[in-house]
N, CA, C and O atoms as a Tinker XYZ file with bonds, in Angstrom:
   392  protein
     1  N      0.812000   -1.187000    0.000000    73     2
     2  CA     0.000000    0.000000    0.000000    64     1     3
     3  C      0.866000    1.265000    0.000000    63     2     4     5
     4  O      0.600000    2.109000   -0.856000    81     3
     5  N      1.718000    1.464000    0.728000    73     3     6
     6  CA     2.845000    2.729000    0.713000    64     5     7
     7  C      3.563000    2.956000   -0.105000    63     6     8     9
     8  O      4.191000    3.999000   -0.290000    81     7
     9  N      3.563000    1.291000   -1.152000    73     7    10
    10  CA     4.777000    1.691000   -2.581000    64     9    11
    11  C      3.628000    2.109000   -3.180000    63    10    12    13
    12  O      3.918000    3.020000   -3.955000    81    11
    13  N      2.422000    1.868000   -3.189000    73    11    14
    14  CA     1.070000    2.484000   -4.351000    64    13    15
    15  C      1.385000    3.747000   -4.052000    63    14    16    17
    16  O      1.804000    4.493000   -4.938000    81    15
    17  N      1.276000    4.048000   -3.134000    73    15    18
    18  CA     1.188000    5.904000   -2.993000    64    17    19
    19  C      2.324000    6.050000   -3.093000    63    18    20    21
    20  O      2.250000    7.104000   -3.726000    81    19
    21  N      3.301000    5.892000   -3.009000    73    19    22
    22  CA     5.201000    6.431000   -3.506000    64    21    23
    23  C      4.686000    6.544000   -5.065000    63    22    24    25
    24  O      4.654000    7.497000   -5.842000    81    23
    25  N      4.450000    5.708000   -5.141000    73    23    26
    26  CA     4.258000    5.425000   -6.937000    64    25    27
    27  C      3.249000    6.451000   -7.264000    63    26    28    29
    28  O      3.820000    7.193000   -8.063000    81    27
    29  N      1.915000    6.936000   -7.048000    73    27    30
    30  CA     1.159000    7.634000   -7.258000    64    29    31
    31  C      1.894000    9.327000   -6.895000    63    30    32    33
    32  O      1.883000   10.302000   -7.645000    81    31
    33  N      2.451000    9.227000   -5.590000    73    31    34
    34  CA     2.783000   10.938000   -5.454000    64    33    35
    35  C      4.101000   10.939000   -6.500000    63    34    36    37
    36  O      4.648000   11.958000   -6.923000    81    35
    37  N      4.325000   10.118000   -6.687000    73    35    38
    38  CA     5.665000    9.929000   -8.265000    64    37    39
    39  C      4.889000   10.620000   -9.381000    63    38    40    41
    40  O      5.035000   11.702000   -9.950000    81    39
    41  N      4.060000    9.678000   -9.493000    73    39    42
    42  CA     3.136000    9.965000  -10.414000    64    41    43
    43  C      2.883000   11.620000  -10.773000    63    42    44    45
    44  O      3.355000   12.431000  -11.569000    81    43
    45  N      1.966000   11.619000   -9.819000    73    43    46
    46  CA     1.341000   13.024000   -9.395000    64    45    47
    47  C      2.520000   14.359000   -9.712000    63    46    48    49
    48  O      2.280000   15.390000  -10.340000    81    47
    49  N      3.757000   13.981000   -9.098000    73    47    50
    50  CA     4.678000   14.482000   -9.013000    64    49    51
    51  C      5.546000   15.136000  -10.378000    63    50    52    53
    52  O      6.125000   16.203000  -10.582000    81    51
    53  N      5.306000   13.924000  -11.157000    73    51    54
    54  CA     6.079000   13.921000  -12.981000    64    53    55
    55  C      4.922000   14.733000  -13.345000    63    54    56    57
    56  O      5.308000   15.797000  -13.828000    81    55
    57  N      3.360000   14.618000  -13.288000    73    55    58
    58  CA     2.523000   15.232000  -14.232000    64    57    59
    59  C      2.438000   16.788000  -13.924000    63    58    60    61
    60  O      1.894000   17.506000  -14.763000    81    59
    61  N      2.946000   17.334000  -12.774000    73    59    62
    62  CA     3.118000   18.728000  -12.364000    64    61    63
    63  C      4.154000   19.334000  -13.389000    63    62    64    65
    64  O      3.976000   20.093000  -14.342000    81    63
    65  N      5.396000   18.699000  -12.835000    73    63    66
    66  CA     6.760000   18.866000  -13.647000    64    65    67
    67  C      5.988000   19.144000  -14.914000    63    66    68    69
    68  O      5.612000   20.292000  -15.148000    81    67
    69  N      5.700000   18.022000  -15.849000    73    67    70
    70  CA     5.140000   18.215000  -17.620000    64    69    71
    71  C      4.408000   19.376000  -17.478000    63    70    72    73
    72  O      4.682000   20.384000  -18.129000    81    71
    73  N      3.445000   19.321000  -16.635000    73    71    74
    74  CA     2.540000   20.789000  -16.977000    64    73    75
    75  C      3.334000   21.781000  -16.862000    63    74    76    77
    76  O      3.685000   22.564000  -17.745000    81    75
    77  N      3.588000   21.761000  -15.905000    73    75    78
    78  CA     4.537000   23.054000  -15.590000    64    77    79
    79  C      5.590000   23.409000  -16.922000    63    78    80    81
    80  O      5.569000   24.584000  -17.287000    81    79
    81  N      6.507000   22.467000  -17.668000    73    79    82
    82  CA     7.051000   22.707000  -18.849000    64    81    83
    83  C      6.396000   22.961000  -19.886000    63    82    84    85
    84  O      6.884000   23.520000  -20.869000    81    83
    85  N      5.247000   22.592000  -19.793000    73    83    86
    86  CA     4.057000   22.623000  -21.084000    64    85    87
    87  C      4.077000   24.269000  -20.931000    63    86    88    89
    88  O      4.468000   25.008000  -21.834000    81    87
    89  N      3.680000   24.647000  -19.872000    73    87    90
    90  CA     3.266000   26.464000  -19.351000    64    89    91
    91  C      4.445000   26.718000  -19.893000    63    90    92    93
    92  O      4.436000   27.004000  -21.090000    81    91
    93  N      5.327000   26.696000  -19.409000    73    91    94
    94  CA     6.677000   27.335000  -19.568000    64    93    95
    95  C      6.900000   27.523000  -21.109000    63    94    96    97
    96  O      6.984000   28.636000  -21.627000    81    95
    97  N      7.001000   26.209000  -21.875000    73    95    98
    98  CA     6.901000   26.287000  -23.546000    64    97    99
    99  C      5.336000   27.172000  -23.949000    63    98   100   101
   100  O      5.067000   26.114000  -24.518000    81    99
   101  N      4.922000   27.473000  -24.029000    73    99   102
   102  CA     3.661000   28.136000  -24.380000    64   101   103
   103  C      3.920000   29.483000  -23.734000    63   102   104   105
   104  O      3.696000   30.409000  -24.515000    81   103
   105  N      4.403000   29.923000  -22.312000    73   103   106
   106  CA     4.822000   31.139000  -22.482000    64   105   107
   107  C      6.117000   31.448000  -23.182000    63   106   108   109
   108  O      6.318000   32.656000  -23.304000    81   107
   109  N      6.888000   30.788000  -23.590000    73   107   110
   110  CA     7.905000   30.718000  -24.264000    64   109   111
   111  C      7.384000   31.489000  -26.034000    63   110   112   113
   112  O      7.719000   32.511000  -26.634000    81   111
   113  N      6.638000   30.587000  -26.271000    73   111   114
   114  CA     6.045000   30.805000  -27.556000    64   113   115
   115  C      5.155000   32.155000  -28.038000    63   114   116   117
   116  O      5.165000   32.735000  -29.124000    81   115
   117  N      4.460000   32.404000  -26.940000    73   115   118
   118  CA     3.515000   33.589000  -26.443000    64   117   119
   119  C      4.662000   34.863000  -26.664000    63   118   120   121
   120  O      4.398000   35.805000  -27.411000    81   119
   121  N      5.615000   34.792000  -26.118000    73   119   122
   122  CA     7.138000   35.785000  -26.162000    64   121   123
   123  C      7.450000   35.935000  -27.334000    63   122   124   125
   124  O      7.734000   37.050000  -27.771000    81   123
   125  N      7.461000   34.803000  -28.111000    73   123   126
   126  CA     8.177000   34.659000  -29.407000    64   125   127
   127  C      7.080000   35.244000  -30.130000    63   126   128   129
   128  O      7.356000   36.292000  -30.715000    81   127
   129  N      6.111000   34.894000  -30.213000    73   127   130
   130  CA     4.886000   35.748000  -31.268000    64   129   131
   131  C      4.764000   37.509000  -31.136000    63   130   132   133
   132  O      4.746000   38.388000  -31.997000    81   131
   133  N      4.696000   37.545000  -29.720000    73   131   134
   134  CA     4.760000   39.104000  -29.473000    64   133   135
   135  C      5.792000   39.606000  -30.029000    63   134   136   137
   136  O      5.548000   40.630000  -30.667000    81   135
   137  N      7.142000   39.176000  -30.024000    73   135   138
   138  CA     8.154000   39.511000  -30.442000    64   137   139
   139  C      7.866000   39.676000  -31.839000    63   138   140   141
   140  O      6.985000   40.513000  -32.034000    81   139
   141  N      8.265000   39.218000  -32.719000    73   139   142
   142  CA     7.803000   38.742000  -33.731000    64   141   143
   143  C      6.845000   39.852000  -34.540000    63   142   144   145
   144  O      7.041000   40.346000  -35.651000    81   143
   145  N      5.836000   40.057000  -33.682000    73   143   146
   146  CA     4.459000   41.022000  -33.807000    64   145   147
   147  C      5.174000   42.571000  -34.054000    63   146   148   149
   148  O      4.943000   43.251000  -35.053000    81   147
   149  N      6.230000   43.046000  -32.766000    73   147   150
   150  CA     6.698000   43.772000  -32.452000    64   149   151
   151  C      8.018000   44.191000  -33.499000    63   150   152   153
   152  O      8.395000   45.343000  -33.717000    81   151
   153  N      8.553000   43.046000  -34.029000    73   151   154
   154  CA     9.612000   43.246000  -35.046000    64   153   155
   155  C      8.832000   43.247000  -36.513000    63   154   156   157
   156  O      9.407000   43.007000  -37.575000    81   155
   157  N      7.753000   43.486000  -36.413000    73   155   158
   158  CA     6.821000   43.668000  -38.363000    64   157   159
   159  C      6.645000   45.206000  -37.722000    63   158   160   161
   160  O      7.259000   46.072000  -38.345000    81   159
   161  N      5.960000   45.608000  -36.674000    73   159   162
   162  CA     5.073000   46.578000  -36.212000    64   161   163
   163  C      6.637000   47.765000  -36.819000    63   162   164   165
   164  O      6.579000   48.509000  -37.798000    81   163
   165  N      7.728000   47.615000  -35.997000    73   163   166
   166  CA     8.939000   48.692000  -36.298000    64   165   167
   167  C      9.475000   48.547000  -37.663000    63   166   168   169
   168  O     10.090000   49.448000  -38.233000    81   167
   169  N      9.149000   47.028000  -38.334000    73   167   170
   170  CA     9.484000   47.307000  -40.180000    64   169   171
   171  C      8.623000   48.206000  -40.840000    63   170   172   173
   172  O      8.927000   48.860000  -41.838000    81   171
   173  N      7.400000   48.223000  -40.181000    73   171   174
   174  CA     6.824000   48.986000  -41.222000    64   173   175
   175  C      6.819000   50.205000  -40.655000    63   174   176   177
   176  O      6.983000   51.082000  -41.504000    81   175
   177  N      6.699000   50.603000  -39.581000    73   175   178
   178  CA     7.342000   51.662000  -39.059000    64   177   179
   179  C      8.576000   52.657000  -39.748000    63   178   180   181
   180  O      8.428000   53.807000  -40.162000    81   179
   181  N      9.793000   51.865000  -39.734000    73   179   182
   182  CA    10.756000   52.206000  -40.507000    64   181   183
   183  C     10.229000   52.612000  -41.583000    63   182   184   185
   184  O     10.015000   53.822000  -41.655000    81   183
   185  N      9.846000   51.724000  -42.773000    73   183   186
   186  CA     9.423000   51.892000  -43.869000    64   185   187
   187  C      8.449000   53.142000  -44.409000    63   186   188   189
   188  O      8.186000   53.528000  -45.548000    81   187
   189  N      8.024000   53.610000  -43.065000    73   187   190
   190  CA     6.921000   54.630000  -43.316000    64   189   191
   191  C      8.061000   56.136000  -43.468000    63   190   192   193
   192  O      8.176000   56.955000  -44.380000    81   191
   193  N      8.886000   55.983000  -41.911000    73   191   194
   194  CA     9.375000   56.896000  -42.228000    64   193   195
   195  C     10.672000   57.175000  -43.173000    63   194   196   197
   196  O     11.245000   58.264000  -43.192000    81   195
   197  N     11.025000   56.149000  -43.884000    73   195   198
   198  CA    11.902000   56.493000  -45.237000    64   197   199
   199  C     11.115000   56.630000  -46.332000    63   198   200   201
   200  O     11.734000   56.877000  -47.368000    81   199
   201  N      9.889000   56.539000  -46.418000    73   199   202
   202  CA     8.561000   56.623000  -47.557000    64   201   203
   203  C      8.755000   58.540000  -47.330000    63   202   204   205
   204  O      9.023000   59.412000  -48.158000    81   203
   205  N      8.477000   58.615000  -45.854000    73   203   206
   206  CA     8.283000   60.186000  -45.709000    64   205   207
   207  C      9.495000   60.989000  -46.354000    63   206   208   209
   208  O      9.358000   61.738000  -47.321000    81   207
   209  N     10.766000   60.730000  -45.665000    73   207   210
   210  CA    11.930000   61.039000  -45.951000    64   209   211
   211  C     11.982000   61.616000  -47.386000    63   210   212   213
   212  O     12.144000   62.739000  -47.862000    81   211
   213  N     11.817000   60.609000  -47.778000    73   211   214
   214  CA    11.912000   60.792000  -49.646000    64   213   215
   215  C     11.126000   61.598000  -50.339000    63   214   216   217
   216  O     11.481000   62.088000  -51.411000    81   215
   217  N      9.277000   61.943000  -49.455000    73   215   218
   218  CA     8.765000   62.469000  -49.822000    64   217   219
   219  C      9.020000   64.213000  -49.777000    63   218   220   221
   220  O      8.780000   65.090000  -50.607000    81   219
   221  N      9.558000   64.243000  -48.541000    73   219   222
   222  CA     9.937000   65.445000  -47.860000    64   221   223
   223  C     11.532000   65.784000  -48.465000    63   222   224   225
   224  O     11.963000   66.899000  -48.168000    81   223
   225  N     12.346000   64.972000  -49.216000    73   223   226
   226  CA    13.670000   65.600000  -49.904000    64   225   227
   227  C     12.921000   66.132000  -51.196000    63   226   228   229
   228  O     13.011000   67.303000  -51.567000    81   227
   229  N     12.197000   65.193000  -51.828000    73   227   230
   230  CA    11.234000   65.343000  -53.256000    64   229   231
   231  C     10.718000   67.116000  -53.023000    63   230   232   233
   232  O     11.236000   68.149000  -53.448000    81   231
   233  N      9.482000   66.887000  -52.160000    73   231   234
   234  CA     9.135000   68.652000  -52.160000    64   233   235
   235  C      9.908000   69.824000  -51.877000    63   234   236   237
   236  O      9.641000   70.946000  -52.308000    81   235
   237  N     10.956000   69.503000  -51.077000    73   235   238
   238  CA    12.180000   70.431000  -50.257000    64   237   239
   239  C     13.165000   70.743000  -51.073000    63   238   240   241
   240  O     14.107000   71.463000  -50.740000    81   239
   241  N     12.981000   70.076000  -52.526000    73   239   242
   242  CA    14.357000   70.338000  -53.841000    64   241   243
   243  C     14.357000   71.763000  -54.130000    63   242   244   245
   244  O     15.369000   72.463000  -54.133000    81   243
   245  N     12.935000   72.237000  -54.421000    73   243   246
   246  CA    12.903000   73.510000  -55.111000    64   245   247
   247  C     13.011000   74.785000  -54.364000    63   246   248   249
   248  O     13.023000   75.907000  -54.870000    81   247
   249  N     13.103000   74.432000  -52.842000    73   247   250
   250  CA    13.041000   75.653000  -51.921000    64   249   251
   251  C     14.943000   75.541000  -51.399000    63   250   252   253
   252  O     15.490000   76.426000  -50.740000    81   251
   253  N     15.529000   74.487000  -51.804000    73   251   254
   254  CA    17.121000   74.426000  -51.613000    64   253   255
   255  C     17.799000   74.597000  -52.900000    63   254   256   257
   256  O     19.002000   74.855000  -52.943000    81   255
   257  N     17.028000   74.456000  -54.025000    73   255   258
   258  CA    17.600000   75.152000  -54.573000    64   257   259
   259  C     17.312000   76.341000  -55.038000    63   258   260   261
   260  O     17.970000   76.672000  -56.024000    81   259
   261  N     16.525000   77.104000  -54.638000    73   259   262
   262  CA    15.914000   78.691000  -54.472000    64   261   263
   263  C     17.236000   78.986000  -53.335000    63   262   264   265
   264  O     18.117000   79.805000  -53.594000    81   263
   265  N     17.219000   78.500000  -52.561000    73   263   266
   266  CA    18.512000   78.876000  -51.458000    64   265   267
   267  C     20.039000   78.857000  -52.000000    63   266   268   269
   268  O     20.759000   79.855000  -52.043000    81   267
   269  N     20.398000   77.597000  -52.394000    73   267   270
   270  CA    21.439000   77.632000  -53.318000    64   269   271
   271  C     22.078000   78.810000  -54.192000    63   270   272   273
   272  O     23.178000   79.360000  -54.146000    81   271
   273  N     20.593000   79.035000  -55.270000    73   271   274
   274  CA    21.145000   79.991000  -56.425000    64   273   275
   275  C     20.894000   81.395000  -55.953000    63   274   276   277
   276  O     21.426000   82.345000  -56.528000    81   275
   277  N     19.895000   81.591000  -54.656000    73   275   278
   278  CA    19.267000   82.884000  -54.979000    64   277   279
   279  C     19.864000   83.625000  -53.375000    63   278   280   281
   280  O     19.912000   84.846000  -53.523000    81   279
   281  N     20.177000   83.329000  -52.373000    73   279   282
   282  CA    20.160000   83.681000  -51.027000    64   281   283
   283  C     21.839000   82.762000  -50.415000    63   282   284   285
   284  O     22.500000   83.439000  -49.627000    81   283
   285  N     22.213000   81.857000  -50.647000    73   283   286
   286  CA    23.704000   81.439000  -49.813000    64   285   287
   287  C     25.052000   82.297000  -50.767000    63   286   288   289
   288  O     26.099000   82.808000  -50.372000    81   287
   289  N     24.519000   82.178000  -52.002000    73   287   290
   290  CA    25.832000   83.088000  -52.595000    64   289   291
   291  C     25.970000   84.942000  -51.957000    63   290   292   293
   292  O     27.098000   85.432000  -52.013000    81   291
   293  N     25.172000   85.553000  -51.573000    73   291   294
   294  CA    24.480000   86.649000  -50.933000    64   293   295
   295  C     25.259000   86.734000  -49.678000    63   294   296   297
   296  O     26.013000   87.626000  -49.288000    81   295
   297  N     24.824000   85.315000  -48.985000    73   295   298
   298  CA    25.062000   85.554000  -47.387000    64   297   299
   299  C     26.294000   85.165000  -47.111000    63   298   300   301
   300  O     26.776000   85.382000  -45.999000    81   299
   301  N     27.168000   84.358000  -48.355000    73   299   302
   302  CA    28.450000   84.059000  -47.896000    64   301   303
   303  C     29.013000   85.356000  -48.089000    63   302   304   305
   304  O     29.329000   85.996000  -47.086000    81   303
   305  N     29.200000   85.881000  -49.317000    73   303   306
   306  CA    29.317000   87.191000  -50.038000    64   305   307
   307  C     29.214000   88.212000  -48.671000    63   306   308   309
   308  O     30.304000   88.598000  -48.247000    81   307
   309  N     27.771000   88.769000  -47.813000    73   307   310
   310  CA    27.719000   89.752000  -46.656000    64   309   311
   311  C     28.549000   88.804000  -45.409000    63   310   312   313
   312  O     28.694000   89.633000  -44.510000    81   311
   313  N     29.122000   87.561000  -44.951000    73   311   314
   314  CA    30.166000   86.652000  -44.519000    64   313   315
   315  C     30.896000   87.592000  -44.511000    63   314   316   317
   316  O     30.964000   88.580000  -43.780000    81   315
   317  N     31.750000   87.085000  -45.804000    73   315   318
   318  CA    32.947000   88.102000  -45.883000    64   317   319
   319  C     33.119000   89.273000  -45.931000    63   318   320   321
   320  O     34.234000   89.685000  -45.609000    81   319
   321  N     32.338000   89.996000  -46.246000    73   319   322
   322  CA    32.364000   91.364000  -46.146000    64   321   323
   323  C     32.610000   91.946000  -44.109000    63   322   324   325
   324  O     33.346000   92.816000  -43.643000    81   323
   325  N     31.814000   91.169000  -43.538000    73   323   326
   326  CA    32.071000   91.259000  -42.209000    64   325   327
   327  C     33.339000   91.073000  -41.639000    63   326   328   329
   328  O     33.902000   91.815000  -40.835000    81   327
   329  N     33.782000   89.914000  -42.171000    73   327   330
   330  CA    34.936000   89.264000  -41.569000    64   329   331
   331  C     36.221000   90.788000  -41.759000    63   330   332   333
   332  O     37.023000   91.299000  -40.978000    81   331
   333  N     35.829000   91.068000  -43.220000    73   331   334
   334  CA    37.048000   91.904000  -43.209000    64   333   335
   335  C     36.987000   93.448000  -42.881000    63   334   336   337
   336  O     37.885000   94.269000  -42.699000    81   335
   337  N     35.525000   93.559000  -42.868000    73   335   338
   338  CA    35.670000   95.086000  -42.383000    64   337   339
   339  C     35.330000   95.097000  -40.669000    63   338   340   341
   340  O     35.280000   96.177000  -40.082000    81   339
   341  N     35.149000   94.057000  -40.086000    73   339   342
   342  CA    35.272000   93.731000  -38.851000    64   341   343
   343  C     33.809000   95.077000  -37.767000    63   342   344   345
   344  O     33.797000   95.360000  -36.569000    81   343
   345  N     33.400000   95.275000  -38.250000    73   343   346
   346  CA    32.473000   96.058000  -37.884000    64   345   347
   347  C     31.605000   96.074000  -36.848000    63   346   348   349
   348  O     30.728000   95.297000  -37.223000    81   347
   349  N     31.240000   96.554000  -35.561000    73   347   350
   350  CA    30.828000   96.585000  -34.794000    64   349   351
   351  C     29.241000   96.291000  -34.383000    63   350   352   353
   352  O     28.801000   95.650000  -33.428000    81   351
   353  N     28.708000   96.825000  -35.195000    73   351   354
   354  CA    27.315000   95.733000  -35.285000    64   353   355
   355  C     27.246000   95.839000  -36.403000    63   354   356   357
   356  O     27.080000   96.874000  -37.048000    81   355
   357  N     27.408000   94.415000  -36.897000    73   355   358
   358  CA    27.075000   93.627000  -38.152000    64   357   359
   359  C     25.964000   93.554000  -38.933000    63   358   360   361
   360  O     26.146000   93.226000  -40.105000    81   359
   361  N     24.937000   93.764000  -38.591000    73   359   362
   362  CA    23.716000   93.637000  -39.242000    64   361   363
   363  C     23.257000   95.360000  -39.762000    63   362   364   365
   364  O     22.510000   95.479000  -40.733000    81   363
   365  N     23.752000   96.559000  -39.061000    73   363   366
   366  CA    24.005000   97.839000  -39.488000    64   365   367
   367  C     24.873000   97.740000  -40.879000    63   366   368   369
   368  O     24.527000   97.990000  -42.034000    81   367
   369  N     26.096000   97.296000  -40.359000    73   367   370
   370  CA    27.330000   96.836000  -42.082000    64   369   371
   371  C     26.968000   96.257000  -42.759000    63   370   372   373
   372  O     27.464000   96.534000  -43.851000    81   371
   373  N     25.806000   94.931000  -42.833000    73   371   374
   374  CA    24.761000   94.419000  -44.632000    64   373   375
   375  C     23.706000   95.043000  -44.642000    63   374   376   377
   376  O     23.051000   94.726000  -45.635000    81   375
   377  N     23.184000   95.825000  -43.984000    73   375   378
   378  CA    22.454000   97.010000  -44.761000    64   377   379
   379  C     22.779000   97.921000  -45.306000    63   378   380   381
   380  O     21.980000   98.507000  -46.037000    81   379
   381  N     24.382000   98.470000  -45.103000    73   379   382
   382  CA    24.403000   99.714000  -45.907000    64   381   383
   383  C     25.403000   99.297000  -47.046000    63   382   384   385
   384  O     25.699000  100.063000  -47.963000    81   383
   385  N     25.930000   97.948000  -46.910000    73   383   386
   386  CA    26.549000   97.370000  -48.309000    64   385   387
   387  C     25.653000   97.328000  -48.790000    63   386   388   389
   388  O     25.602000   98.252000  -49.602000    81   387
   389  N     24.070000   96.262000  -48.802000    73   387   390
   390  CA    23.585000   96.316000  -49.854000    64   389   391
   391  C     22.208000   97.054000  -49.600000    63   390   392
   392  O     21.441000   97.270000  -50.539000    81   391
């Protein structure tokens, strides 16, 4: 009668253990899906904002190069003019150059 129940709380004993690994693999898996979920969610993420990127260099061409041809040759140009006439307030000295 006492080896039946050795044998049964054995028993009893192994089928905890399995469940308990069963839980363990299934939260295991549960991790891995979220994960998973979480690594598409930031691809397309990414993807959105290099979609934007491109959209925003695309519209931003014609106002850099309005800057380029029409306003940095200007301001390097009143630059130097400062540098060398060294002038005490600066923004008085590119108004009356130009």
């Amino acid at each position: 009668m006492e080896k039946l129940r050795e044998l049964e709380n054995e028993k009893l004993k192994n089928q905890r253990i399995q469940e308990q690994k069963e839980q363990e693999q299934e939260i295991l898996k549960e991790k891995e899906r979220v994960l998973k979920e979480e690594n598409e969610e930031n691809m397309k993420i990414e993807q959105l904002r290099l979609s934007e990127n491109n959209i925003l260099d695309v519209r931003s061409q014609p106002l850099r190069q309005y800057l380029a041809d029409c306003v940095i040759p200007y301001l390097t140009e009143g630059l130097i003019q400062i540098y060398k006439g060294n002038p005490e307030n600066a923004l008085d000295f590119l108004v009356i150059i130009y």
